[in-house]
C-alpha positions as CSV (number, residue, x, y, z in Angstrom):
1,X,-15.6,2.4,-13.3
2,X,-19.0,1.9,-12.2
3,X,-19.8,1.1,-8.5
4,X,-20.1,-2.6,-7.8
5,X,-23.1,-4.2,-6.3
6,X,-21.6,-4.9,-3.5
7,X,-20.3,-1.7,-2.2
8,X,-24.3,0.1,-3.2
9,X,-25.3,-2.8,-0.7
10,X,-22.6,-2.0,1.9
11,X,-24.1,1.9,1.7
12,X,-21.4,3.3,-0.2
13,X,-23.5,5.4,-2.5
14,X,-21.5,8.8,-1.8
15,X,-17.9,7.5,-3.2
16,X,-16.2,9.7,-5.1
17,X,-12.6,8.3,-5.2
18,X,-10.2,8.4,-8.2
19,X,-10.1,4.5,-7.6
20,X,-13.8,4.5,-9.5
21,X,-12.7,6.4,-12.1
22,X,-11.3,5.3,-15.6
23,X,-8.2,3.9,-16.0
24,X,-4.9,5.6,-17.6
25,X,-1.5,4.3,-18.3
26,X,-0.4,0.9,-16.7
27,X,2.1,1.6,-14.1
28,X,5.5,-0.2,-14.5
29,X,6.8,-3.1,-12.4
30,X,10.6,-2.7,-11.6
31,X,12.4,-5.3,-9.5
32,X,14.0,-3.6,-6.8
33,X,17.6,-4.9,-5.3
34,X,17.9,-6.9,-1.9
35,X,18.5,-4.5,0.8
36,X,21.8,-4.2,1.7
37,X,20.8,-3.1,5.1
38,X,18.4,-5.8,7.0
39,X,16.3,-5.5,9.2
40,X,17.0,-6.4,12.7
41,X,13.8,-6.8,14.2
42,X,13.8,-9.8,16.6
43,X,10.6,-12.1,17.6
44,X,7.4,-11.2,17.9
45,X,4.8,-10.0,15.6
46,X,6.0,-6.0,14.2
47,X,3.4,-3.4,12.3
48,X,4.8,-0.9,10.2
49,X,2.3,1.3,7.8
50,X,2.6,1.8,4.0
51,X,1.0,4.3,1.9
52,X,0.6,3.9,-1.9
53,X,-2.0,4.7,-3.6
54,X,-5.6,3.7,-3.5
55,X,-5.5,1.3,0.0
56,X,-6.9,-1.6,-2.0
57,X,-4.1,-2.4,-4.1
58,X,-1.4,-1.9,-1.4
59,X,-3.4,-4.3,1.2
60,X,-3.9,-7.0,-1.6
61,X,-0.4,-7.4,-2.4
62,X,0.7,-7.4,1.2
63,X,-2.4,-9.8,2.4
64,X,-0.7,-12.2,-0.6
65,X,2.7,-12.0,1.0
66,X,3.6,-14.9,3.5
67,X,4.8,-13.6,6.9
68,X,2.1,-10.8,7.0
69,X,-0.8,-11.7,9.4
70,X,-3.0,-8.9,8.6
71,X,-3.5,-6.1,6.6
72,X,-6.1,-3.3,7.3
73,X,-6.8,-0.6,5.2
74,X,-7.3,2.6,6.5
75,X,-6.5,6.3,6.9
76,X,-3.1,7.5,8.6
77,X,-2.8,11.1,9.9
78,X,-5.0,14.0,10.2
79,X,-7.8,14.5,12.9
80,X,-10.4,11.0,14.0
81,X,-13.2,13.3,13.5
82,X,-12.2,13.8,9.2
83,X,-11.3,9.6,8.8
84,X,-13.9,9.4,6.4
85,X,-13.6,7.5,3.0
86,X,-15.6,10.6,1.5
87,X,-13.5,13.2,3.0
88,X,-10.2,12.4,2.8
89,X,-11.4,10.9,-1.1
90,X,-12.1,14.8,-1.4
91,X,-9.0,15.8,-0.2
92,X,-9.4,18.4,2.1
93,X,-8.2,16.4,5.0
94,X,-4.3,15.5,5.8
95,X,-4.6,12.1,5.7
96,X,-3.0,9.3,3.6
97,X,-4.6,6.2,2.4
98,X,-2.6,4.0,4.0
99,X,-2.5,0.0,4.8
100,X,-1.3,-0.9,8.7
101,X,0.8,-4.5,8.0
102,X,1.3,-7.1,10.6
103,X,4.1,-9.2,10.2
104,X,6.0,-12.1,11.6
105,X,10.2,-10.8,11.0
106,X,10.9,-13.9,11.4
107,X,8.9,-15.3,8.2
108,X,9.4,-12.1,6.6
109,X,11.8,-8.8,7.4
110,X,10.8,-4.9,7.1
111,X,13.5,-4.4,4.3
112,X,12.0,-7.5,2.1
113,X,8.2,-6.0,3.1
114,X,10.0,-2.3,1.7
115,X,11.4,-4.5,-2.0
116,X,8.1,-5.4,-2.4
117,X,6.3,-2.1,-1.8
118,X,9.0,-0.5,-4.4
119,X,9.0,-3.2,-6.7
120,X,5.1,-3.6,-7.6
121,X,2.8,-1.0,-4.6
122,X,3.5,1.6,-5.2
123,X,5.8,3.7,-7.6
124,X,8.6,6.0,-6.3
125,X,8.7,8.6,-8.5
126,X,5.1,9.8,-9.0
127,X,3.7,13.1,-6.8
128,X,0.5,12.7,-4.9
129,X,-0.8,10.3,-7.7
130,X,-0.3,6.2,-8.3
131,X,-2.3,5.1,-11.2
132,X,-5.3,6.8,-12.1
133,X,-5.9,8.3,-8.5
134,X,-4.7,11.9,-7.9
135,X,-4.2,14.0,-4.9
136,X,-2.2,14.1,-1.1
137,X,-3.8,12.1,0.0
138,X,-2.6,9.2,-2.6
139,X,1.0,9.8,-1.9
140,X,3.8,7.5,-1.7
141,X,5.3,7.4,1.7
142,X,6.2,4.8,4.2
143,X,5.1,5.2,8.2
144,X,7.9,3.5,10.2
145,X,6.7,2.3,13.6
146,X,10.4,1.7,15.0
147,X,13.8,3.1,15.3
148,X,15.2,0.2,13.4
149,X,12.5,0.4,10.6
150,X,13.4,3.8,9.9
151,X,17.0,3.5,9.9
152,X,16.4,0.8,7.4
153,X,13.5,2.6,5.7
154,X,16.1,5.7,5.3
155,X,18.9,2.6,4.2
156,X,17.1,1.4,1.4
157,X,15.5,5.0,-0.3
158,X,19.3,6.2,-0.2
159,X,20.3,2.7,-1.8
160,X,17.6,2.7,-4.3
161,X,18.7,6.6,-5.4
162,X,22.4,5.3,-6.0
163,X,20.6,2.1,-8.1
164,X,19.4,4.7,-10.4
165,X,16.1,2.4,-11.5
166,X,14.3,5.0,-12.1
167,X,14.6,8.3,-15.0
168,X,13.3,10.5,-12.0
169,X,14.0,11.2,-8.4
170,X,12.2,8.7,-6.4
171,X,9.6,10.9,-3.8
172,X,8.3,8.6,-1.2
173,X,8.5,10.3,1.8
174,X,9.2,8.8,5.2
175,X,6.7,10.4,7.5
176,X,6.5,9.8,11.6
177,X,3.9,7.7,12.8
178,X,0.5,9.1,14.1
179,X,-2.5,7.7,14.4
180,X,-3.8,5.5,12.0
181,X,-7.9,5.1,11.8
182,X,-9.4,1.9,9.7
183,X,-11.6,2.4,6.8
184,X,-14.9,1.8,6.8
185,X,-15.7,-2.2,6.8
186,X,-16.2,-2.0,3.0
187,X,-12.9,-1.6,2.1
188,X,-11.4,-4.3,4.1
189,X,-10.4,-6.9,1.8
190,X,-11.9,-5.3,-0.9
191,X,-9.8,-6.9,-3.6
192,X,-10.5,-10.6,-2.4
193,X,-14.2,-9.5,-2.2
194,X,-14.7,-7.6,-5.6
195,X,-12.5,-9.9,-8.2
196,X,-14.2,-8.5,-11.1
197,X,-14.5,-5.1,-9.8
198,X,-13.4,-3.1,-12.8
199,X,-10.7,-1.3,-10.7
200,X,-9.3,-3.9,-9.2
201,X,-8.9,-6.5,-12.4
202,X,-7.0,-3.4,-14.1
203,X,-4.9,-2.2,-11.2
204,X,-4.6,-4.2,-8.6
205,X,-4.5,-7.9,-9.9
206,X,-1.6,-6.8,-11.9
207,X,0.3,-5.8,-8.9
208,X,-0.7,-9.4,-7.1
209,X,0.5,-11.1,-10.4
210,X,3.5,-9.1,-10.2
211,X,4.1,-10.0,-7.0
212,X,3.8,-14.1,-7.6
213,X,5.8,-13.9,-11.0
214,X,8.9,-11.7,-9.0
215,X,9.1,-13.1,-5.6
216,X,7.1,-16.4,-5.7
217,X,9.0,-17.6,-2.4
218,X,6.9,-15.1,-0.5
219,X,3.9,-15.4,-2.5
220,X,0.8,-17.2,-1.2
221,X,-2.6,-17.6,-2.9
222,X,-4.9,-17.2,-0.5
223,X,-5.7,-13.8,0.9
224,X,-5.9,-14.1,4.9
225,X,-7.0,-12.1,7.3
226,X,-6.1,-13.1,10.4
């Protein structure tokens, strides 16, 4: 896909991402089960990190989800000095592109935030690749930022394995938290900004559509950034 006006304005001349580059086969939407293990979370606003693919898609559906008071993309692991869109996009670097979600557990729980990441983000089964992107640091992993979300984290993988939903093994990792740098401003709400952005109308509005059509209870239109 060509570059968009928008980001050549912005100063994005050097990207070199698999998210501009044509796209392949349409990924598959599969409606994951309720948890069977909640999430115990209490009051107050919680983060956990998700990592999915190009961060566009993953912070559009979760901006769309009601509960969820912010979503910033970013880059999670590796070293401050290498969180660079063009460097970890090369992928020499160890970082993941990753989305940092805040959420209210008390609008909406980790394990219903982990449905939807496994029912339209992101999907399980795939190696350092979602969609047309390829490389580490497009993996599939979730970033729990609590004891409780990674006992549910672990919970709902091992309950999802015995669902058998997908033909292959589902991959996404579970990795410990480190630090987690946001992207340049650029690709913050990216998906709200860039509607007809080639990329986005083929990958990522699907996955927003996906999520109204599945879980409309949770689903709000407009994308907030708080």
């Amino acid at each position: 896909m060509r570059r968009s006006a928008l980001l050549m304005a912005a100063g994005a001349l050097a990207l070199t991402s698999a998210c501009q580059q044509p796209a392949l086969a349409a990924e598959e939407v599969v409606e994951a089960p309720m948890a069977t293990r909640s999430a115990k979370e209490g009051s107050g606003l919680k983060t956990a990190i998700f990592a999915g693919g190009c961060f566009w898609g993953v912070e559009a559906v979760f901006s769309h989800t009601k509960g969820v008071t912010s979503a910033i993309s970013g880059y999670h692991g590796g070293t401050k000095r290498q969180a660079d869109y063009r460097l970890v996009s090369s992928g020499v670097t160890d970082h993941a592109e990753a989305v940092k979600v805040t959420y209210d557990p008390k609008v909406i729980r980790y394990d219903q935030l982990l449905r939807i990441y496994f029912s339209v983000v992101a999907d399980p089964t795939l190696v350092n690749r979602q969609g047309p992107d390829r490389g580490a640091h497009y993996r599939s992993a979730l970033v729990p930022m609590s004891a409780e979300q990674n006992v549910v984290a672990k919970a709902y993988i091992a309950q999802l394995e015995r669902a058998g939903l997908w033909d292959k093994p589902i991959v996404t990792r579970i990795e410990r938290a480190q630090t987690f740098y946001p992207a340049e401003t650029y690709h913050q709400d990216f998906a709200a900004k860039n509607p007809r952005h080639g990329y986005i109308q083929r990958w990522d509005a699907p996955k927003v559509a996906a999520l109204k059509q599945l879980y409309p209870g949770v689903y709000r239109s407009e994308f907030r950034r708080d």
